[in-house]
C-alpha positions as CSV (number, residue, x, y, z in Angstrom):
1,X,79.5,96.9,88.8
2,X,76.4,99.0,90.1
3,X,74.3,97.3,87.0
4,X,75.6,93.8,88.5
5,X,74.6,94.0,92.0
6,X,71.6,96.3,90.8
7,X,70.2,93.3,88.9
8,X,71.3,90.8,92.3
9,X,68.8,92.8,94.1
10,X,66.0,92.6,91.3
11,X,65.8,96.8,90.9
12,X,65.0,98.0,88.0
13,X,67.2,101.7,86.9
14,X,64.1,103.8,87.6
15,X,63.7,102.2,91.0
16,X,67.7,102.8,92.4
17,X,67.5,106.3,90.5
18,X,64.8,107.4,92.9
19,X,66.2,105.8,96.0
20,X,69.2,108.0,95.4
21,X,67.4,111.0,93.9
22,X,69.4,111.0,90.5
23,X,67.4,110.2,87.2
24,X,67.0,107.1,85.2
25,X,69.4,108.4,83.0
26,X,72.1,109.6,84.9
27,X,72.2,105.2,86.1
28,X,72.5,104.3,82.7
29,X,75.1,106.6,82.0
30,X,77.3,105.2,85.0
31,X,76.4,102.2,84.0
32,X,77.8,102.1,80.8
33,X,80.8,103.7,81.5
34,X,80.0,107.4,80.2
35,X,79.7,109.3,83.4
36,X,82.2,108.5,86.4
37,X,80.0,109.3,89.6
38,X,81.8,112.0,92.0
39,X,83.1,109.8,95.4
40,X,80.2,111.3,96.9
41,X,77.4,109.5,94.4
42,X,79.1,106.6,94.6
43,X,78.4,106.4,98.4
44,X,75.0,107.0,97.5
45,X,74.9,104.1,95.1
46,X,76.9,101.8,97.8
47,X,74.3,102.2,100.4
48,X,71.0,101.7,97.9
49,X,72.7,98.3,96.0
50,X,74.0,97.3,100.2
51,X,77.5,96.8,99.3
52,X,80.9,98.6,99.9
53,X,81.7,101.5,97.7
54,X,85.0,99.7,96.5
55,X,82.5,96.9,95.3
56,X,81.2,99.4,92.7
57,X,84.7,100.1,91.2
58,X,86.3,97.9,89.0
């Protein structure tokens, strides 16, 4: 879900990664499913991508 809207917004991984101060890496990771962000990241992530944290959860 955070690649979906992500990509609606026309930001690249490097670009949300450093709004949020994470790494490229650590984007792709939740991204792909490996890493589950702490409630906390996700916040972070919500407010970058302008949605509602429960819009990042499947």
């Amino acid at each position: 879900m955070v690649a979906k809207h992500r990509n609606e917004l026309g930001l690249t991984q490097l670009e949300l990664a450093q709004q949020i101060g994470v790494s490229r890496a650590q984007v792709a990771n939740i991204e792909s499913g490996r890493h589950d962000p702490p409630v906390s990241r996700l916040r972070m992530f919500a407010t970058a991508l302008r949605c509602n944290v429960q819009d990042l959860i499947p």
